[in-house]
VEXLUMVO-336959 format. One line per 2 residues: number of its first residue (from 1); their letters; for each residue x, y, z of C-alpha. Coordinates in steps of 0.001 Angstrom, whole numbers. Example, Ala and Ser with C-alpha at 12.3 -4.5 7.8 and 13.67 -1.06 7.14 Angstrom:
1	as	12300,-4500,7800 | 13670,-1060,7140
END
This chain:
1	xx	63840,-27879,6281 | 60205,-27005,7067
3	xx	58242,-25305,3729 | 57407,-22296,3772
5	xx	54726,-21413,632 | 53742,-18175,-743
7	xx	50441,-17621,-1455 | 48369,-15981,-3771
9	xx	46778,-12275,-3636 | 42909,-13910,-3827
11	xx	43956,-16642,-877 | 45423,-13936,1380
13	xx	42369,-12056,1366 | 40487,-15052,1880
15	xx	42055,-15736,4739 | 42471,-11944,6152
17	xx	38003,-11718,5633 | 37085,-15358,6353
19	xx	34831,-15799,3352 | 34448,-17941,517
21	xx	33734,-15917,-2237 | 35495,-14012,-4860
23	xx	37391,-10624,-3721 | 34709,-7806,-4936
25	xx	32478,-9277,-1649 | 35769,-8809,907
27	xx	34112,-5255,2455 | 31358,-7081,3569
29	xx	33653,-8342,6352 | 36118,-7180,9209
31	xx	39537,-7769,9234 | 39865,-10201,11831
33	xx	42402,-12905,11677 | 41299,-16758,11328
35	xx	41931,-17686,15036 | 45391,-20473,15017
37	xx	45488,-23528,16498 | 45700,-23974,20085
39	xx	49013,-24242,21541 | 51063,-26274,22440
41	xx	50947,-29369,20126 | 52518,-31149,22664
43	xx	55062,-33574,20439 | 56797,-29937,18532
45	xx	59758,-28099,19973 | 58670,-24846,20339
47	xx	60564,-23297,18105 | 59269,-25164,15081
49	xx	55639,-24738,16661 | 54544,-22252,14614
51	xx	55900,-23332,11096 | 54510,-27030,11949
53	xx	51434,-25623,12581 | 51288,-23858,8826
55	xx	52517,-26479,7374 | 50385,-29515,8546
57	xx	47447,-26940,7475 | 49213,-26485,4183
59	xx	49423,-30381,3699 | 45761,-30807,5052
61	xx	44331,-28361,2816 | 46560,-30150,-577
63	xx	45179,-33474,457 | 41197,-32587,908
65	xx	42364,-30601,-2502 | 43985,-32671,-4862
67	xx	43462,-35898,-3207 | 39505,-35756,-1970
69	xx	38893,-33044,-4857 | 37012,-30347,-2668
71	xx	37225,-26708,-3561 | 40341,-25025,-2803
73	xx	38530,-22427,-579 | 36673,-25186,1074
75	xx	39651,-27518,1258 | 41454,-24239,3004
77	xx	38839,-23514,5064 | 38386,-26763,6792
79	xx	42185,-26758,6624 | 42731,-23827,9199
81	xx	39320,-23824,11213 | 39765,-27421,12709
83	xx	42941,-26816,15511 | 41823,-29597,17409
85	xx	41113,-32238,14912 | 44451,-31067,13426
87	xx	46379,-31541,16396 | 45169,-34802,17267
89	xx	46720,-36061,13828 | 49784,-33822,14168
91	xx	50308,-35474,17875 | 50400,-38821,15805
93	xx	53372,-38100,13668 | 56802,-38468,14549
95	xx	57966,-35006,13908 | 61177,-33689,11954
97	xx	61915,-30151,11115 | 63572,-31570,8085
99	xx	60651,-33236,6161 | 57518,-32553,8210
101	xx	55633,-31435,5309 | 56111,-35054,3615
103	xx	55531,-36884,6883 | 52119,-35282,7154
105	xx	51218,-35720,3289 | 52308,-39863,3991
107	xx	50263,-40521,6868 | 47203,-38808,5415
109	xx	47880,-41285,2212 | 47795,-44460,4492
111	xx	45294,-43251,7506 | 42188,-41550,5937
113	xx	40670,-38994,8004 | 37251,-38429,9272
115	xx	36613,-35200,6976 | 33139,-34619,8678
117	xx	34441,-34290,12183 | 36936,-31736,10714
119	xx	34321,-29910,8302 | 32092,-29190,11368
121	xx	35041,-27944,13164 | 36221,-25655,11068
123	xx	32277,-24375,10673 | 32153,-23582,14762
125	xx	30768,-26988,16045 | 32560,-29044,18801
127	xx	31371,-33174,18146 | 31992,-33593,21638
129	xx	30273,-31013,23628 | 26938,-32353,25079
131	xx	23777,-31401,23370 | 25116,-31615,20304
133	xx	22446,-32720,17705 | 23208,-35714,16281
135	xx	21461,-35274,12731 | 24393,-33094,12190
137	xx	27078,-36507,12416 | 25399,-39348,10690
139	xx	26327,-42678,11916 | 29117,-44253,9589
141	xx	29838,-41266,7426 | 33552,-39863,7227
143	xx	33962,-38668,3471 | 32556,-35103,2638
145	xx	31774,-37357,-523 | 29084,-38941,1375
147	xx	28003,-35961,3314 | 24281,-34881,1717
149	xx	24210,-31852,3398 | 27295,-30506,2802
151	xx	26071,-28858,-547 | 24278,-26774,1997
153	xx	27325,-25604,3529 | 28699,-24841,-159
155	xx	25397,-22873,-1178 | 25801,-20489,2344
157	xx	29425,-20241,2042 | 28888,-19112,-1912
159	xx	26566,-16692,-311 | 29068,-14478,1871
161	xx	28067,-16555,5456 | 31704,-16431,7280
163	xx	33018,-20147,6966 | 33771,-19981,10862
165	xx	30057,-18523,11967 | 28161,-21509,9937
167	xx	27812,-23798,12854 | 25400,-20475,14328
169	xx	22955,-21607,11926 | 23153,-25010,12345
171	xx	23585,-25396,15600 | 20071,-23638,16454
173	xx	18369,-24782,13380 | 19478,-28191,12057
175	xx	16136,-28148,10152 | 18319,-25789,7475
177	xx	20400,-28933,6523 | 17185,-30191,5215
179	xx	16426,-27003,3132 | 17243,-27341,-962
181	xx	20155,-25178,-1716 | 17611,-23259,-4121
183	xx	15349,-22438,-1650 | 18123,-21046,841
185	xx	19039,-18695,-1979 | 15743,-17846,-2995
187	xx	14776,-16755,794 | 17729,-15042,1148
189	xx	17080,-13312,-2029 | 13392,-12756,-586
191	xx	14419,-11111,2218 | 16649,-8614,733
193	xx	14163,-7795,-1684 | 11189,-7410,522
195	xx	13112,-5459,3062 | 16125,-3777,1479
197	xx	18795,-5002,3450 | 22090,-5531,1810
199	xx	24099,-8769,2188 | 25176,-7381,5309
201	xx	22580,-7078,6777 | 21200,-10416,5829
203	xx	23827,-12195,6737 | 23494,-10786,10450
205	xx	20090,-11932,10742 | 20424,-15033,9800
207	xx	23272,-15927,11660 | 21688,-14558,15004
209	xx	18202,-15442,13629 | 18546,-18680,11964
211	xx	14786,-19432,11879 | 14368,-16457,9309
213	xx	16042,-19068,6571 | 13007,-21679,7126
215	xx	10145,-20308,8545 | 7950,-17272,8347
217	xx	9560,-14212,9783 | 8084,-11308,9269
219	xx	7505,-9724,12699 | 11282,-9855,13211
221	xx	12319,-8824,10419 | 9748,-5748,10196
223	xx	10936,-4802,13701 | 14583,-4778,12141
225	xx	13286,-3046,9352 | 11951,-22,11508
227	xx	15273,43,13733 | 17929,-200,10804
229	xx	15946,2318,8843 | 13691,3886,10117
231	xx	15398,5183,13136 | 18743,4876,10930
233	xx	20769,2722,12823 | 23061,1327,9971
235	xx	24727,4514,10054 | 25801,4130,13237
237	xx	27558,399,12980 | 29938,-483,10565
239	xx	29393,-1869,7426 | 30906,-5663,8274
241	xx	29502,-8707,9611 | 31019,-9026,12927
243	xx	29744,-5650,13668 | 26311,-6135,12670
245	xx	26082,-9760,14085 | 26949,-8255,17367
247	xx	24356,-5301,17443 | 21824,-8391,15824
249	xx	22983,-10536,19418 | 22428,-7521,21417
251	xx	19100,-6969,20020 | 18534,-10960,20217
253	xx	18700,-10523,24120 | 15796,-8648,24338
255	xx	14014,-11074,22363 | 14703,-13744,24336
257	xx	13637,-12021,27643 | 10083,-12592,26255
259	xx	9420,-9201,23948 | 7126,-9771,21081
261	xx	8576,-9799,17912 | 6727,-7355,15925
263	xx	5858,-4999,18691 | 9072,-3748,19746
265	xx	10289,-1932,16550 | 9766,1341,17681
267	xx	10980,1068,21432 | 13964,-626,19931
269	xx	14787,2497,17672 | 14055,4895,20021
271	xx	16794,3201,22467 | 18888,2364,19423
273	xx	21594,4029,21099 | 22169,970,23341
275	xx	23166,-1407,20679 | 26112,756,19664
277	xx	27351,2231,23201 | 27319,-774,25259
279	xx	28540,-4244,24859 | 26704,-7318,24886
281	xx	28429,-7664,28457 | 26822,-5045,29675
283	xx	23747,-5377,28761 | 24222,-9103,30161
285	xx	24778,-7238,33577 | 21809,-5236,33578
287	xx	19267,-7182,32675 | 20120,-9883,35052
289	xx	20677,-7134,37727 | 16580,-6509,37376
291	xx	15767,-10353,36656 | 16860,-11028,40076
293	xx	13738,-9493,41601 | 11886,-12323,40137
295	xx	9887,-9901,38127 | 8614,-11655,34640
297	xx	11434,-11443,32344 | 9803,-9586,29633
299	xx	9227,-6977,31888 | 12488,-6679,32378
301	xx	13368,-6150,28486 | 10573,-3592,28254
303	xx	11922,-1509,31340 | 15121,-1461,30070
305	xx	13998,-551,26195 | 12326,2379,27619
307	xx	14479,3285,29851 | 17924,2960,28607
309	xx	19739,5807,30477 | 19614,2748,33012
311	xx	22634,1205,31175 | 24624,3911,32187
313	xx	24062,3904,35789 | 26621,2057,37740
315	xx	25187,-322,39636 | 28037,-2302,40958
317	xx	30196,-227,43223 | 28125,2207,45634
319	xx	27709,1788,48730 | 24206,2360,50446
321	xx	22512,2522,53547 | 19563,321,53158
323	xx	17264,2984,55606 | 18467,5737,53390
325	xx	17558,3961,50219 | 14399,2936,50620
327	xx	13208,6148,51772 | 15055,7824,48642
329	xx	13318,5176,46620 | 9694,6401,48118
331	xx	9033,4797,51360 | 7959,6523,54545
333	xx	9797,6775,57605 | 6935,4570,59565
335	xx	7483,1702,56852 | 11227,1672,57540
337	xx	11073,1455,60583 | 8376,-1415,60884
339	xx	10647,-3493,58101 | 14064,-2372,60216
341	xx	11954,-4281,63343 | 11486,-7204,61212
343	xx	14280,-8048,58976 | 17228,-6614,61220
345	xx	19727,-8037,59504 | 19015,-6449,56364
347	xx	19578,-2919,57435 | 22879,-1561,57633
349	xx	25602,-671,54964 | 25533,-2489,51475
351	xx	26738,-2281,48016 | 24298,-1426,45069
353	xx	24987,-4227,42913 | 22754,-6488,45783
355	xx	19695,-4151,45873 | 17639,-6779,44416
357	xx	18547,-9594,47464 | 17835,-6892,49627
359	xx	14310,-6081,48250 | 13234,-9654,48087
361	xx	14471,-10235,52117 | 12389,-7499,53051
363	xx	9566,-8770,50685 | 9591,-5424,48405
365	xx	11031,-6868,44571 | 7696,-6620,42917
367	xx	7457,-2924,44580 | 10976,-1924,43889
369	xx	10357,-2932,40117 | 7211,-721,39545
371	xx	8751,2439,41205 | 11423,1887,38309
373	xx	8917,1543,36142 | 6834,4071,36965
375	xx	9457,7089,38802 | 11913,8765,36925
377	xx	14538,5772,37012 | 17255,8641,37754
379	xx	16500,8287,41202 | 18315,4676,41567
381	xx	21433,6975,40198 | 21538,10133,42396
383	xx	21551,8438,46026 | 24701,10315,47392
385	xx	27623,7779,47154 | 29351,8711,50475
387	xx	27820,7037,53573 | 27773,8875,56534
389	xx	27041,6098,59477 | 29466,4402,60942
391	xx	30341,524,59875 | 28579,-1731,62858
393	xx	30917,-2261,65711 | 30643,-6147,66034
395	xx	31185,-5859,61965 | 33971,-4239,61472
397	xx	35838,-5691,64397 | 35181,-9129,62850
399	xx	35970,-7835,59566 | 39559,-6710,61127
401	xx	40036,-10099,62237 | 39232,-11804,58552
403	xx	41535,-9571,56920 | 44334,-10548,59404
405	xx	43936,-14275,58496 | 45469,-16680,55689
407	xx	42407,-17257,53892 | 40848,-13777,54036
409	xx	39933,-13928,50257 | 38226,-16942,50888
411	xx	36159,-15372,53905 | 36253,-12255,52712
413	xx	33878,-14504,49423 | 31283,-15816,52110
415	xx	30326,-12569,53210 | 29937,-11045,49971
417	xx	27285,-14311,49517 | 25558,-13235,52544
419	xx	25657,-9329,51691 | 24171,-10448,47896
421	xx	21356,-12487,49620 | 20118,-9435,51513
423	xx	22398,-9369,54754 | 23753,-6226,55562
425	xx	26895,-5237,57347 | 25608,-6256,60735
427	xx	26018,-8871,63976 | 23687,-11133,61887
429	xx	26195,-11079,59120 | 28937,-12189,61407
431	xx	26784,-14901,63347 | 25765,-16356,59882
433	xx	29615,-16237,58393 | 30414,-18213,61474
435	xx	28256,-21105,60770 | 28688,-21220,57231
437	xx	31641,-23857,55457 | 32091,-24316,51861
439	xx	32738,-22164,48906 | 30686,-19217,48256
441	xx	29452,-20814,44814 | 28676,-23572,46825
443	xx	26627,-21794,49051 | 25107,-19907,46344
445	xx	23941,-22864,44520 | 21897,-24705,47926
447	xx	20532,-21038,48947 | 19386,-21387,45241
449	xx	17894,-24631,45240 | 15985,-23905,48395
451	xx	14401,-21210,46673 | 13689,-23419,43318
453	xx	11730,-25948,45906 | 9464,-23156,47214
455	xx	11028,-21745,50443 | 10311,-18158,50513
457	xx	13404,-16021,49732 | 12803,-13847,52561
459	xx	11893,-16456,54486 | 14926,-18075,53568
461	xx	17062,-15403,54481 | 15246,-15331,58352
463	xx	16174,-18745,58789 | 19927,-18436,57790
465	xx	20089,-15841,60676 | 19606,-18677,63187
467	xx	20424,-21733,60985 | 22921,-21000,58721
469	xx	24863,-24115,59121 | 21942,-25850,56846
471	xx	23575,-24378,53839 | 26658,-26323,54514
473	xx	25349,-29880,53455 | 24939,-30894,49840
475	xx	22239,-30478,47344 | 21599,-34256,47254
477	xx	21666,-34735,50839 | 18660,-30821,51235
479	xx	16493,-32589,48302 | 16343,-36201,50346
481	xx	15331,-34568,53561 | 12493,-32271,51900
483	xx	11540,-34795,50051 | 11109,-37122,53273
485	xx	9439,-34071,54909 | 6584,-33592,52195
487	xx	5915,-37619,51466 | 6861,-39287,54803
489	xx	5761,-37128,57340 | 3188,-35310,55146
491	xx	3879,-31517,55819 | 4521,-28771,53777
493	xx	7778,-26355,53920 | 5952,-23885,55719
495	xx	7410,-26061,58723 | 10663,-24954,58079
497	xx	9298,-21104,59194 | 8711,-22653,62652
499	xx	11785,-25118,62667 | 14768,-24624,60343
501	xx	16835,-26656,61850 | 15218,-29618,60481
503	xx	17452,-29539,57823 | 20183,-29626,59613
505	xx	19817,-32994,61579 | 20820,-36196,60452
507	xx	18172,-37839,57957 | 19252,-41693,58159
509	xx	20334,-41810,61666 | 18594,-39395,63643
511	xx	14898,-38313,62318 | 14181,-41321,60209
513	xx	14518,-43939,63410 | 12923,-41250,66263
515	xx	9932,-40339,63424 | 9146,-43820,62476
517	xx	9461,-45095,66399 | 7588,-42217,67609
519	xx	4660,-43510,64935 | 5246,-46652,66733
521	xx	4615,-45644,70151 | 1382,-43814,69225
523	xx	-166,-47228,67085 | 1266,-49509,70029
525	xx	-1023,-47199,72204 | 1992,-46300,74357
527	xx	1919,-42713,73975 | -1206,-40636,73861
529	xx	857,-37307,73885 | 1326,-35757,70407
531	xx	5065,-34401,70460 | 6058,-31751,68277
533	xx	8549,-32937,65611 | 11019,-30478,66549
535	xx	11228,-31585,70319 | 11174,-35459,68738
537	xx	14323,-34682,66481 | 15832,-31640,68305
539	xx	16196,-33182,71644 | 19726,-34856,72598
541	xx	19662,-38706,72654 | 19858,-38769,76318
543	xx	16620,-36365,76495 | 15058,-38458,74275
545	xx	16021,-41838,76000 | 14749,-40395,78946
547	xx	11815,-39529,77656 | 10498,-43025,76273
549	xx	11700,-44530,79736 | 8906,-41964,81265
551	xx	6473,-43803,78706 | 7164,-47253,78523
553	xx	10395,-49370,80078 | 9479,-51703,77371
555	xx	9167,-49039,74541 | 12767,-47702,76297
557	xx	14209,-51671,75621 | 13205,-51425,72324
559	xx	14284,-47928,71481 | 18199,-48875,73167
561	xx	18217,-51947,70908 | 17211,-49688,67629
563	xx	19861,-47267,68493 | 22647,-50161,68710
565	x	21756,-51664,65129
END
């Protein structure tokens, strides 16, 4: 029958805190659970799943034990942090509930495992994922034995760091595997010292601010300084890692939106009520809310630092009229109207949550973001919810017609793209939806790359209310025709203002042969007349046959003979 093994009081608390250290440090720590393996492991009944699960972790964690000598905490550790690795072996086993403990122990005797691929595991890091840095899995090196960096993982793991959160440092810092095991504790040791934080504390840093263990840190860790005492948050969070290392991510965002370390102390404290009210999620949703005006990203961070009743506005499921708005948000009634004449199909009804791809259509992102900056920022909050203007005819009849089909989630996704880009819930919504095919991530990402190669969002956004059928080709197939556009034919993408449809002919077998033959005509001195490249790629083939007949019946030969190849 399968094993089942009592443990001791000291291991049970180990694995209810996730540490490696003796029992006085446990309150450092939440009580999470050590996440299990994934299930299923395809070759176990299910009803012996679970106990062949603890098992082959029991027999795992007696073999790096007794056999390969580590540390029983370490041995235990690696043990029930590596699922995957753990399956793979299990998957390799014939299995019997009878003597599945002994079966695991005798293949492990005669097939040696690659400890380091389990030991990094078990610490957070996936071998296989891409950008994984190689320093961290040496060429030829599968004992723990021969591992010279693993007394690094020891000396951190002796020092509180959660087993499971390890790879955090590693991962952004591989330069800490380098570090003497002396020198980690001495820093560590610094930096309580110097700025009275507990191990706590420490520990939180360092796992969301790795670079604090090998590199001069001071202006982050005086602006922690100032917000966890100064303005007191500590007594807010409680007193475990996993709390603190999510208030130190949330805080981490902010930082990497471009605000100096060292400078932001005292905005941080005075908004420290952020890092305990919201989640990491939501500030996520916020700040990328105002990063899609394209204003500088630090910007962004400072807005929201001073500003942080912000967080609590809801921003995703209003609906506005985008006349109303603007004049709520401070422009006059002879501005509307002169933006209504020349972005129609931005005007309309609208949700909220795609203000910002309706302020960069109508040009106004960079205006938007300083009357947030510089208004009371209530004002995005207390527009009146209810609309009171009727949907558009031609919209909501086509909209009765979408929700009446098959697919009408899948529709239904295409318009939302076009509302988030700017369109509003107009004829030129409906036109647009009608030309479009694809996904609506698919649609997102080309709109997207247009903009990366320097189209003009609302520019952009004009053309797709005439063209919108140049969104349905691929990336590969856009970059090849702008591409040919700026090198062959030596224009810029201001073109594309005048004729967007460029992009929607065929590059190999329709503007390639008419460009390079119309270059032909004018060196061949059979055409003095300089055509437009829209007529020369626009026009039907019989238009353009019959065009090159009016120049030349030779030139006309020629062109017929091309167009057979």
């Amino acid at each position: 029958m399968l094993r089942r093994r009592t443990t001791t009081a000291t291991v049970v608390l180990f694995h209810r805190f996730t540490i490696t250290k003796v029992p006085h440090h446990s309150f450092f720590f939440s009580s999470t659970t050590i996440s299990k393996p994934p299930k299923p492991f395809s070759n176990i009944p299910w009803k012996y799943r679970s106990d062949a699960i603890e098992e082959s972790q029991q027999a795992l964690s007696d073999y790096l034990h007794s056999t390969r000598s580590l540390p029983f905490l370490y041995a235990d550790n690696i043990a029930r942090n590596s699922p995957r690795r753990l399956s793979e072996i299990v998957s390799q086993i014939p299995f019997s509930p009878h003597n599945f403990y002994y079966s695991f122990r005798r293949f492990l005797r005669y097939h040696p495992i690659n400890e380091l691929e389990f030991l990094l595991e078990s610490i957070g890091l996936n071998c296989d994922e891409n950008g994984f840095p190689p320093s961290l899995l040496p060429p030829n090196t599968f004992f723990l034995s021969d591992y010279k960096h693993f007394d690094v993982v020891c000396t951190l793991a002796g020092m509180c760091f959660p087993w499971s959160k390890l790879g955090l440092l590693l991962k952004e810092e591989c330069l800490i595997l380098e570090t003497d095991s002396s020198r980690l504790r001495r820093k560590i040791s610094e930096i309580e010292g110097y700025y009275g934080f507990n191990r706590v504390c420490t520990i939180s840093i360092c796992l969301s601010f790795p670079r604090v263990l090998i590199s001069n840190s001071s202006d982050l860790l005086s602006d922690l300084k100032t917000l966890f005492f100064d303005y007191d948050l500590l007594s807010s969070v409680e007193g475990n890692v996993d709390a603190m290392f999510e208030v130190c991510e949330k805080i981490k965002l902010f930082y990497s939106l471009g605000c100096g370390m060292g400078k932001v102390g005292e905005l941080m404290g005075r908004s420290k009520s952020i890092f305990v009210d919201y989640s990491r999620e939501a500030l996520i949703s916020k700040i990328v809310y105002f990063c899609k005006l394209n204003v500088e990203k630090d910007r962004v961070g400072l807005l929201l630092l001073s500003k942080p009743e912000i967080f609590s506005f809801d921003l995703e499921n209003r609906v506005i009229l985008v006349a109303e708005f603007l004049k709520h948000m401070g422009l006059n009634e002879k501005e509307s109207k002169s933006l209504e004449h020349k972005y129609p199909h931005v005007f309309g009804r609208n949700n909220i949550a795609n203000v910002p791809g309706i302020m960069k259509s109508i040009h106004l992102g960079e205006w938007f973001f300083k009357r947030m900056q510089t208004e009371d920022s209530s004002m995005l909050n207390t527009f009146p919810i209810v609309c009171t203007e009727s949907m558009d005819e031609v919209y909501e009849n086509n909209l009765r017609k979408i929700r009446a089909q098959r697919n009408y989630a899948y529709v239904i996704r295409k318009m939302n793209f076009l509302h988030s880009v700017g369109f509003g819930e107009n004829r030129f919504a409906v036109k647009a939806l009608g030309q479009l095919h694809g996904d609506s991530s698919e649609l997102q990402q080309r709109f997207d790359y247009l903009v990366q190669c320097g189209i003009e969002y609302s520019k952009l956004c004009a053309m797709l209310v005439c063209t919108a059928r140049m969104l349905n080709q691929k990336i590969s197939h856009l970059e090849k025709k702008i591409e040919y556009l700026c090198t062959e034919m030596g224009l810029s993408l201001h073109f594309l203002d005048v004729f967007p449809g460029y992009l929607c002919h065929d590059l190999e077998n329709r503007m390639k042969p008419r460009y390079r033959f119309h270059k032909w005509l004018k060196e061949q001195g059979f055409c003095d007349k300089e055509y437009a490249l829209s007529t020369i790629i626009a026009d039907s083939e019989k238009i353009f046959a019959a065009r090159i007949s009016r120049i030349d019946h030779d030139a006309a030969r020629k062109w017929q003979e091309i167009s057979l190849r």
